[in-house]
C-alpha positions in Angstrom: 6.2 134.8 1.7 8.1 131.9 2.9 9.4 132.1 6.8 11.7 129.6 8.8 10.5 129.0 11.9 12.1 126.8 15.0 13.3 123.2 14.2 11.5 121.2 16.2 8.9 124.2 18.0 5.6 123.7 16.5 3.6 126.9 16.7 0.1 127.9 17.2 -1.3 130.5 15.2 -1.5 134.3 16.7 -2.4 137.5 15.6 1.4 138.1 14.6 1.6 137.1 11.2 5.2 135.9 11.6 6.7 132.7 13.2 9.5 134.6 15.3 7.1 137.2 16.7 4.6 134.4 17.5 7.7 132.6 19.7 8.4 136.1 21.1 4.3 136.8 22.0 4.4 132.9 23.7 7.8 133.6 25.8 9.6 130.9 24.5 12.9 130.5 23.1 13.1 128.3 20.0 14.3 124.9 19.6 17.2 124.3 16.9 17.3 120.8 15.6 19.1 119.0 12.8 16.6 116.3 12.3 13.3 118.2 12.6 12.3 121.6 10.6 9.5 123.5 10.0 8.5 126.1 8.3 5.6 128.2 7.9 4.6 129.5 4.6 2.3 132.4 2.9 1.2 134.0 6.0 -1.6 130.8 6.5 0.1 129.5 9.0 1.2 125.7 7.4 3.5 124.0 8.7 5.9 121.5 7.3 7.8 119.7 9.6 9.0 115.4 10.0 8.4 113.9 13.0 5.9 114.7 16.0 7.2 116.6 18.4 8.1 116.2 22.3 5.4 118.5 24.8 8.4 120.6 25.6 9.1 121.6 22.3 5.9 122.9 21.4 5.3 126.5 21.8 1.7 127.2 23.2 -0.5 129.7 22.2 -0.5 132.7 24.2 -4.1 133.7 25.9 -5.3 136.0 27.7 -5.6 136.1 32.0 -9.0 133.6 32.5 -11.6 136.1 33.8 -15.1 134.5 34.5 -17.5 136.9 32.4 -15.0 139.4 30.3 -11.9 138.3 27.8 -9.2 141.7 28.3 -8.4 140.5 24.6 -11.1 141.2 22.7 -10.1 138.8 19.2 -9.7 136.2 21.5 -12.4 133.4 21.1 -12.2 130.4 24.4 -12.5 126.7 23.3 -15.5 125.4 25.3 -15.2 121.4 24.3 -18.1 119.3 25.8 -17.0 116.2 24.0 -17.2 114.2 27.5 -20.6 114.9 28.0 -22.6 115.7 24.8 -20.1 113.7 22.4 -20.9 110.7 25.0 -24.5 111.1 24.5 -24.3 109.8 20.9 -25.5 106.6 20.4 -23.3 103.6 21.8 -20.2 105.9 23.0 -19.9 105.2 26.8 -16.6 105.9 28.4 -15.1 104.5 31.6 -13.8 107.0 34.2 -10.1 106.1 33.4 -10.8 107.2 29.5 -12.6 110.2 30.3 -9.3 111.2 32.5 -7.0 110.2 29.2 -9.5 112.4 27.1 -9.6 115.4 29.4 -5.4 115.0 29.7 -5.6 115.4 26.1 -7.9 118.1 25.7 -5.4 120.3 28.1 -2.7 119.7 25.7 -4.6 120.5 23.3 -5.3 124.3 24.6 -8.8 124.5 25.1 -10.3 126.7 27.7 -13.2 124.8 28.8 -13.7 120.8 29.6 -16.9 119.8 30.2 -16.6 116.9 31.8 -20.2 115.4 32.5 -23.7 115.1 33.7 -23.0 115.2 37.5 -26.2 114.0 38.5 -26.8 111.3 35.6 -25.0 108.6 37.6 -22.8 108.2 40.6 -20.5 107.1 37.9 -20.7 110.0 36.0 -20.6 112.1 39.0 -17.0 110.3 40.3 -15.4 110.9 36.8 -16.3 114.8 36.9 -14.8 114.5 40.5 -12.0 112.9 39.1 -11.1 115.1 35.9 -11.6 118.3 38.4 -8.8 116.8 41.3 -6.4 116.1 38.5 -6.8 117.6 35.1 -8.4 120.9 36.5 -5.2 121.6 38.9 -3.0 120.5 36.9 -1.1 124.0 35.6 1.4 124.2 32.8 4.6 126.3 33.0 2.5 129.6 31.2 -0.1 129.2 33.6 -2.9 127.9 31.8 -5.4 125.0 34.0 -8.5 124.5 31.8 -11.6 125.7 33.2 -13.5 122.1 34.7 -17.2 122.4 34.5 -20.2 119.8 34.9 -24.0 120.6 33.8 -27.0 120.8 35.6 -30.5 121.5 34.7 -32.3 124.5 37.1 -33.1 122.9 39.9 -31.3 122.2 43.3 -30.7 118.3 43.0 -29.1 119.0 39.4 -26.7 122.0 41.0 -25.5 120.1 43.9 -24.2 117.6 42.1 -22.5 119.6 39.8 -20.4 121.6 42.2 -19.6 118.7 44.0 -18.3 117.3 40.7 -16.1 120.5 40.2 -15.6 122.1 43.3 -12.1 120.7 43.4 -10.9 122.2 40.7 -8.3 125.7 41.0 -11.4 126.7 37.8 -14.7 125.1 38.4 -18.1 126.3 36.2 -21.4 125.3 36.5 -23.0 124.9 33.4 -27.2 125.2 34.1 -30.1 125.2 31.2 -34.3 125.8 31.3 -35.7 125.1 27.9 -37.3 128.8 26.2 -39.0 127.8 23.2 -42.7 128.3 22.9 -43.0 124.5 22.2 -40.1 123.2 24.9 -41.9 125.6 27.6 -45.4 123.9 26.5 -44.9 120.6 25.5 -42.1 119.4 27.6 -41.9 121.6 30.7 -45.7 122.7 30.8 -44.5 126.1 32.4 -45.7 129.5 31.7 -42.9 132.0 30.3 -42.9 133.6 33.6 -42.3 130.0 35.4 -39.1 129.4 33.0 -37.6 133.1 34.2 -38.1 132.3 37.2 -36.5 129.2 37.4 -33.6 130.1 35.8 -33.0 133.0 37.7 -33.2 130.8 41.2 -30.9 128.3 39.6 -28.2 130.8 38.4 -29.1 132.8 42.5 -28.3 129.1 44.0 -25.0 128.2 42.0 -23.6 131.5 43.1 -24.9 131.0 46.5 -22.5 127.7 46.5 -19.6 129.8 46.2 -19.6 129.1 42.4 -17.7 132.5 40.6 -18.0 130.8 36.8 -22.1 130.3 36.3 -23.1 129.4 32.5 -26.4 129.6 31.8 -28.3 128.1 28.3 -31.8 128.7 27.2 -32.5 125.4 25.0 -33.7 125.5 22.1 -32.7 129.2 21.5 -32.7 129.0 17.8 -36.5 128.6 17.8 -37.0 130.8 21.2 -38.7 134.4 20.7 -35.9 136.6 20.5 -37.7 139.2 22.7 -38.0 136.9 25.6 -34.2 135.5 25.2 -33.9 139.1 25.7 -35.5 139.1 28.7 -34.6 135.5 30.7 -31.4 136.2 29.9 -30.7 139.9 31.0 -32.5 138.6 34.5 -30.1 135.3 34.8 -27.3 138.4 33.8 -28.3 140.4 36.9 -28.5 136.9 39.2 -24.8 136.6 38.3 -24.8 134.3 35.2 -21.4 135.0 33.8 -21.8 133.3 30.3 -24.5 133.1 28.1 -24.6 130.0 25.5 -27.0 130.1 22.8 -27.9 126.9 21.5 -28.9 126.0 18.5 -30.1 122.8 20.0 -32.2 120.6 16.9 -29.6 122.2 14.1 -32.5 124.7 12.7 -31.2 128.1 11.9 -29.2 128.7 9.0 -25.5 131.5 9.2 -27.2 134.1 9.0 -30.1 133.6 11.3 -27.8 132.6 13.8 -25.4 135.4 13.4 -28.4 137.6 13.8 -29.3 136.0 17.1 -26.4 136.7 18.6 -25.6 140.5 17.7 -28.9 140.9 18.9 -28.4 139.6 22.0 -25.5 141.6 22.8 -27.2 144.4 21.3 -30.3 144.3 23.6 -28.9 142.6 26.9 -27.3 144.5 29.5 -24.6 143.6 31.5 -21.0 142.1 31.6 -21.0 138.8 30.1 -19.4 136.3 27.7 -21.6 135.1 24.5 -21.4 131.8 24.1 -22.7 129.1 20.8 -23.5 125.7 20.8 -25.0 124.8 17.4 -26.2 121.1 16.4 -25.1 119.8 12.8 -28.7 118.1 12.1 -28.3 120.3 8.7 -24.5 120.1 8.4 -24.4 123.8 9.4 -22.9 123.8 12.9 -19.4 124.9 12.0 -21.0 127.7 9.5 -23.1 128.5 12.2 -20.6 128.8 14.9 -17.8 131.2 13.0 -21.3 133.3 12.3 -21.8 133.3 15.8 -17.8 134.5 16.4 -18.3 136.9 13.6 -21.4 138.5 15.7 -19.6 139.3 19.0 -19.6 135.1 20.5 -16.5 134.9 22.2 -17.0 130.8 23.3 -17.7 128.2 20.9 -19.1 124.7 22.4 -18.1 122.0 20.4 -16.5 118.3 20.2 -13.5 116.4 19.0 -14.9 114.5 15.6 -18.2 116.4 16.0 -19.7 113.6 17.9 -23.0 114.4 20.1 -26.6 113.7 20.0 -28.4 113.2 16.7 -26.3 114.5 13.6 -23.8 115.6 16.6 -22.0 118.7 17.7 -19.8 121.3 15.8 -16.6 120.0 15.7 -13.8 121.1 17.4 -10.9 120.3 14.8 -13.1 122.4 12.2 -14.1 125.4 13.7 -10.3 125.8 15.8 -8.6 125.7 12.1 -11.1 127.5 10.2 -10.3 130.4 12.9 -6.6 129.7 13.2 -6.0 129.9 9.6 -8.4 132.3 8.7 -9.7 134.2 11.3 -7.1 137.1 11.1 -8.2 138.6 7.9 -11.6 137.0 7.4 -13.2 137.1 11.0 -11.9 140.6 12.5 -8.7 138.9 14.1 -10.6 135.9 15.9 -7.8 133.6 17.3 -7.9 131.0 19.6 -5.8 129.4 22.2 -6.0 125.8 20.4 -2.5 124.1 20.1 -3.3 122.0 16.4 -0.5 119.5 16.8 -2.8 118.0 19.0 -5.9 117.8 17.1 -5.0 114.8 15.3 -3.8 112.9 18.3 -7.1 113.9 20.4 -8.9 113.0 16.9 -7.4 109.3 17.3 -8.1 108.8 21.1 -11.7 109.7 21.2 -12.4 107.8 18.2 -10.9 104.3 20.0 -11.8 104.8 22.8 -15.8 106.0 22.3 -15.7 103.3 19.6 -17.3 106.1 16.8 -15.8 106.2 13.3 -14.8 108.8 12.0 -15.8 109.1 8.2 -13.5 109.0 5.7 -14.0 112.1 3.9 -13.9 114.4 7.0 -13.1 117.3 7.4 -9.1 117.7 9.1 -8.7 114.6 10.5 -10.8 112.0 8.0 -8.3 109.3 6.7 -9.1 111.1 2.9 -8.5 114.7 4.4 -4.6 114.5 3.1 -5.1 112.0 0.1 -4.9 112.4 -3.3 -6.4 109.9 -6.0 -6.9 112.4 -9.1 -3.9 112.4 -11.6 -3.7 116.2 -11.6 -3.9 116.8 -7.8 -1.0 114.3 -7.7 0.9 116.0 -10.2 0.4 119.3 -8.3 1.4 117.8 -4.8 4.7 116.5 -6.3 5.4 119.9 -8.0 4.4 122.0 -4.8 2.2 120.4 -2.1 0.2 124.4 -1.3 -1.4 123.2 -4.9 -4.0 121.4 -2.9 -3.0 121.4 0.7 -4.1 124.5 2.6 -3.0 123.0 5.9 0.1 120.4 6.4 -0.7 117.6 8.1 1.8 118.0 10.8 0.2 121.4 11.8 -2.5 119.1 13.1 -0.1 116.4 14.5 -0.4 113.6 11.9 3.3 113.1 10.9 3.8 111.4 7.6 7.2 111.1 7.6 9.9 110.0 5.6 8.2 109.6 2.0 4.6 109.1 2.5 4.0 107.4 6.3 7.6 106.2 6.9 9.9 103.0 7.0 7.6 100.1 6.4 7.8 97.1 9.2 8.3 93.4 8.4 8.8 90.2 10.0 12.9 91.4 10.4 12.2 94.6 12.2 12.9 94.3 15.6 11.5 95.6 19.1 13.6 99.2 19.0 11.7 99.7 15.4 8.7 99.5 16.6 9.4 101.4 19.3 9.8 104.0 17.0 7.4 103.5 14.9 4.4 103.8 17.0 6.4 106.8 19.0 6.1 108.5 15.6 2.3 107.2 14.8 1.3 108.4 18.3 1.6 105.7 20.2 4.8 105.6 22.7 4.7 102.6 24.1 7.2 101.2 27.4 7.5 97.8 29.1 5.0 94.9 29.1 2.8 97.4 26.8 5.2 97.5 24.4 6.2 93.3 24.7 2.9 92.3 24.0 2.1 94.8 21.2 5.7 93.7 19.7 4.5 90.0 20.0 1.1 90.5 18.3 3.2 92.4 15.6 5.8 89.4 14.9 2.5 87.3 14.5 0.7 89.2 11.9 4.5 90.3 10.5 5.5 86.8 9.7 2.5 86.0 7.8 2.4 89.3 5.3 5.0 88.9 2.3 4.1 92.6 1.7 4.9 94.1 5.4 2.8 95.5 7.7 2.0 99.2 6.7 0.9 102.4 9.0 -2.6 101.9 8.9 -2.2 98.3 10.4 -0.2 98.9 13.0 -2.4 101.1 14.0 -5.3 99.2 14.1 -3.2 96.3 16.0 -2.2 98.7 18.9 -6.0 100.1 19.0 -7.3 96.4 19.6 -9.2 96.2 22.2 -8.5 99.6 23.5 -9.9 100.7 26.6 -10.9 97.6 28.0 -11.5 98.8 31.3 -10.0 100.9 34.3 -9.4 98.1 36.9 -7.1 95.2 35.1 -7.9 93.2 37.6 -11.2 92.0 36.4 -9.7 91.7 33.1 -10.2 88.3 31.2 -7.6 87.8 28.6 -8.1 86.1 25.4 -5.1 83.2 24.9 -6.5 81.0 21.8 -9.0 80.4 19.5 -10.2 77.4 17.6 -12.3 76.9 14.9 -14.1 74.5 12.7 -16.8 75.3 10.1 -17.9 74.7 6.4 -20.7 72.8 5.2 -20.2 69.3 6.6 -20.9 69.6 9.8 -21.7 72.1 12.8 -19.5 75.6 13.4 -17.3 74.3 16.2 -15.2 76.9 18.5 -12.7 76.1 21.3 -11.0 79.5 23.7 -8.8 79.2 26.0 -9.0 82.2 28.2 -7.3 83.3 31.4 -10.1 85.4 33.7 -9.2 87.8 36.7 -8.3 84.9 39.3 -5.3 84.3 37.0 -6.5 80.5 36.3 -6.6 79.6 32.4 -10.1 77.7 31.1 -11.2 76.1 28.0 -14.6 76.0 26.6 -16.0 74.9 23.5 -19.4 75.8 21.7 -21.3 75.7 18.8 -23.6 78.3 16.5 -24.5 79.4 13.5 -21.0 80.5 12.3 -17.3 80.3 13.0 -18.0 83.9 15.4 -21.3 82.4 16.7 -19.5 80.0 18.1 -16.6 81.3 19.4 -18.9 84.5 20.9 -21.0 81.6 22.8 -17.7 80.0 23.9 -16.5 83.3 25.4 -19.6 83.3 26.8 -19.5 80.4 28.4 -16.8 81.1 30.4 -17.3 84.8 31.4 -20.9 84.3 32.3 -22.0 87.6 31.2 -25.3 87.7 29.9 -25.4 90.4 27.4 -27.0 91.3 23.8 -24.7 91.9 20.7 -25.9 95.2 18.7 -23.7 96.0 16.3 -21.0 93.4 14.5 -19.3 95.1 11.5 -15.9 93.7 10.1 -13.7 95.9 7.6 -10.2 95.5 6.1 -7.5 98.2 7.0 -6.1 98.2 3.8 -6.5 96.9 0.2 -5.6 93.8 -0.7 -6.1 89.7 0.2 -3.4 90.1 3.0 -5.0 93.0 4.9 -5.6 92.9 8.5 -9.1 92.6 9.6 -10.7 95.1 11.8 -13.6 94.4 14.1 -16.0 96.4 15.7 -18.4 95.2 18.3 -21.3 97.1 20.4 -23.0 94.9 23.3 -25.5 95.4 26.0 -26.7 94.0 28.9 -29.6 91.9 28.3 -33.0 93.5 29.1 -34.3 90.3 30.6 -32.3 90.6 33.9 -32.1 93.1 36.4 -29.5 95.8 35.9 -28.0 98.5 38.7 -28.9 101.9 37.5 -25.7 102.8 36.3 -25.8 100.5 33.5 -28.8 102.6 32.1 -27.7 105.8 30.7 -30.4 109.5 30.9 -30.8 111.5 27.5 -30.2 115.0 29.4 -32.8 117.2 26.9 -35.3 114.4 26.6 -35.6 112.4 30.1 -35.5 109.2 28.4 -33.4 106.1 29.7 -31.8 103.3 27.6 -29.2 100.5 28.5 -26.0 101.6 27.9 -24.0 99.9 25.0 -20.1 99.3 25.3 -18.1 99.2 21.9 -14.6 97.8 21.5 -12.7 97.5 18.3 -10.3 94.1 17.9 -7.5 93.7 14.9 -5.7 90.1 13.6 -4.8 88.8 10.3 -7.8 86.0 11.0 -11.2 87.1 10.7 -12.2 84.9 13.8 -9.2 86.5 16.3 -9.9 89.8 15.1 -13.6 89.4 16.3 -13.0 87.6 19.9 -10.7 90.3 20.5 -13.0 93.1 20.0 -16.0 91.1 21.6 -13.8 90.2 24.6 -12.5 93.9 25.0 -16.0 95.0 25.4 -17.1 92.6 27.9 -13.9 93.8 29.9 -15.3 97.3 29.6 -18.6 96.1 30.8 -17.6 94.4 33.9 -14.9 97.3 34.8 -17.7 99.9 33.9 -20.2 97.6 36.4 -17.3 97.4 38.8 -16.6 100.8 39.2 -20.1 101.6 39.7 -20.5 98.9 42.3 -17.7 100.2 44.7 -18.6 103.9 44.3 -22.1 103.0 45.3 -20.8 101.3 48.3 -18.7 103.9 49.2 -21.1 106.5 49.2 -23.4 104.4 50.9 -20.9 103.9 53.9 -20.5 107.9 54.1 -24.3 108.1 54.3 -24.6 106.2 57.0 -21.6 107.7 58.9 -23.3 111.2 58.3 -26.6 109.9 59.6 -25.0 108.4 62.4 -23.0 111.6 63.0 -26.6 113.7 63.0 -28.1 110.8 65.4 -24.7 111.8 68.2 -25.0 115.4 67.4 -29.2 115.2 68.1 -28.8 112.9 71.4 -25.9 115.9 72.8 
């Protein structure tokens, strides 16, 4: 059954299985337009529509009033997205403070009820960007009401707690999220604590976050999926009765298989007492984690942990965009009315900004928001999609916010398209750009333009306004690349010459040589930003087929281990204690293999400095509020 739906609204999936009672649910009038329609079709919610639409036209879900440990809707499944502090401990993806605020910004329009914004106590970096996301993001409320929930983790212990309220304190919603390992090998091998020492210390840290005036306490028992059931049972009743008000269950090392974990949880809210909210977290170190979440939904978990693109420690998280469709489009007849608050024209645009700015790829071939997800190669999909696009396509692409446009991906831009064009065009890609940000991306565009006979498609553009994204919060301490110069082939030594203009606004020229055209012009940079630093990962691609095709470079560089380094620049594992350099990626994008890669290298030594920066002055700061207080104590002692 086919159903028109509001021009330019784009609507979230509720339990009404029509598109004009799901407007009515969400209190909001439709939007006619002429230029924009969409339409929802065979009651699985896709929608068709051209061109993405403004914030104000999009009709939010509806959810229910945010009560701590109960959900007055009982189908109603909160979004718990801890992509800013487990998706951060993958490998190489360190965010700056300013990109964890973008993220967070993001994650609100997105819908989801939860933002887990860090590891308070990791850093006094990481502790000023919870601060941050919980002073803005978590009071900022939209017109229905909704402020996500802004929470920071903390193991059981006092140091760990106080640092996460004071991360989140500020917020009209804060949550402190506190974890004791239960397994029989986590309690012997890693803590060396009896079972009765691990109750106890999770009962004193859930009895001291309440204590702080914290009303939203989550408590996890690591390493659940391997814990004795019987004494999950039993720790978690007791943090229940100190006034834990959700209860994740982790699947922390990917283990247990849909069933097992589906067990888990009905037995849990089988044999714990109590008013409480069950919560999963599952690891995809078997590929499982989405199966095992929807399991977990399908046994009474009314919170699912996860992160945009899956990323997180190891084999990463469940991902958000997988398990928030595979409820929105079938939770209503396969999952006993499970729904969510996600808005899904967001997905793909959260999909996008995590991936720049973390600097993690997302495969091809993934699931939602993979660059293959909406392709199709084979001769008979194709002849279905032209026939009737449902013959393959269970969900539109602009239910999730990716916006193909006129054709396939739209107009295609060339050296005669002009500044308005563009405009356009990356408005319509994602990327609505105004004044000098907008100049300089056109003027990198006419460069590339005038060289390509064939245009510059979607895909390239892209990868051109992504170029050294995120380069840093403070522009101030930005160096900007001007030129490059190179010489090389087999007659002689690999010659490079840049011409950069650093933060004091004065241009300088350096010249090297190496063992290669980027050797060379890396040592050049060097040369004249004077940071010493390690390069970890160098991997060029092209962005589309063909001899013409931009290149795209992706860099990952740390500070050498041979010097001294402030502690911020070494980043905690939170389960296992150890403590590695931090790595900073950056991603760079020219017709010339050689520009493309002093771009990206250049963008992440400007994330480096701004990242040690940063750090530097909130040290400080805290340092002269130390000593205030101490002289404060010394007045208040001599009265």
């Amino acid at each position: 059954m086919a159903a028109q739906c509001a021009a330019s609204a784009v609507v979230s999936r509720v339990a009404a299985p029509r598109p004009a009672k799901a407007l009515k649910a969400a209190g909001a009038a439709p939007v006619r337009s002429a230029t924009h329609r969409a339409r929802r079709v065979g009651g699985r919610g896709v929608i068709r529509a051209t061109g993405a639409p403004k914030d104000e036209d999009v009709v939010r879900a509806p959810r229910p009033e945010y009560i701590p440990n109960k959900i007055d809707d009982l189908n109603y499944v909160r979004v718990f997205d801890t992509t800013l502090r487990d998706g951060e401990q993958s490998p190489g993806a360190t965010l700056t403070s300013k990109e964890k605020l973008d993220i967070a910004r993001n994650l609100a329009k997105l819908g989801v009820d939860i933002i887990e914004a860090g590891f308070p106590i990791a850093s006094p970096d990481d502790l000023e960007a919870v601060r941050n996301i919980a002073k803005n993001v978590g009071n900022e409320v939209y017109p229905d009401g909704y402020v996500p929930v802004i929470c920071g983790l903390s193991r059981a212990n006092k140091k760990d707690i106080d640092a996460a309220w004071e991360g989140v304190r500020h917020a009209k919603r804060p949550r402190i999220h506190t974890f004791i390992a239960t397994s029989k090998i986590h309690m012997e091998s890693k803590l060396r604590k009896t079972p009765d020492e691990v109750v106890q210390i999770a009962v004193d840290g859930v009895t001291y976050a309440r204590s702080l005036g914290c009303e939203d306490v989550e408590f996890s028992p690591e390493d659940a999926g391997r814990s004795d059931p019987e004494f999950l049972y039993r720790i978690l009743a007791a943090v229940v009765e100190a006034g834990a008000t959700t209860l994740n269950i982790p699947d922390t090392v990917g283990i247990c298989l849909p069933e097992e974990f589906g067990a888990l949880i009905a037995g849990i809210k089988a044999n714990v007492p109590g008013q409480y909210i069950i919560s999963t977290h599952c690891q995809n170190d078997l590929g499982l984690s989405t199966a095992n979440s929807l399991a977990g939904v399908a046994n009474g978990a009314r919170q699912v942990e996860c992160t945009i693109n899956g990323i997180g420690e190891r084999a990463g998280n469940a991902s958000l965009e997988e398990v928030a469709m595979s409820i929105w489009m079938r939770g209503q007849e396969k999952i006993f009315g499970a729904r969510t608050g996600i808005n899904p024209v967001y997905i793909y645009p959260c999909s996008k900004m995590v991936r720049e700015y973390s600097g993690m790829a997302v495969q091809p071939h993934k699931a939602i928001v993979g660059a293959n997800a909406f392709a199709h190669e084979s001769g008979i999909h194709q002849d279905g999609m032209l026939k009737n696009k449902l013959t393959y396509e269970i969900i539109a692409p602009e239910t999730i916010g990716y916006f193909r446009g006129e054709g396939d991906v739209g107009v295609v831009m060339g050296k005669h398209s002009g500044r308005h064009a563009l405009k356009s065009k990356l408005k319509q890609l994602g990327f609505p750009l105004e004044g000098d940000e907008l100049n300089e991306m056109f003027d990198r565009f006419k460069l590339v333009a005038e060289q390509k006979t064939g245009g510059v498609g979607d895909d390239e553009i892209i990868a051109l306004v992504t170029s050294g994204a995120g380069q840093g919060d403070d522009t101030a301490v930005t160096w900007k690349l001007d030129e490059v110069q190179v010489v090389c082939g087999t007659m002689g030594l690999p010659t490079a010459t840049v011409k950069m203009t650093g933060p004091d606004a004065v241009t300088r020229i350096n010249s090297a040589v190496g063992t290669g055209p980027v050797d060379a012009a890396y040592k050049a940079i060097d040369g004249l930003c004077r940071v010493k630093v390690d390069l970890v990962e160098y991997t060029v691609n092209a962005v589309v087929e063909g001899i013409e095709s931009l290149a795209q470079t992706r860099v990952s560089i740390r500070a050498k281990s041979d010097q001294t380094m402030p502690g911020a620049m070494m980043k905690a594992n939170v389960q296992t204690g150890n403590v590695e350099a931090r790595t900073f990626m950056a991603t760079g994008a020219d017709s010339d293999i050689v520009v493309s890669s002093a771009r990206a290298y250049v963008a992440a030594l400007n994330r480096m400095i701004s990242f040690m920066r940063s750090n530097a002055e909130t040290v400080a700061a805290e340092a002269v509020i130390d000593i205030v207080a101490e002289e404060e104590e010394k007045k208040a002692a001599a009265a």
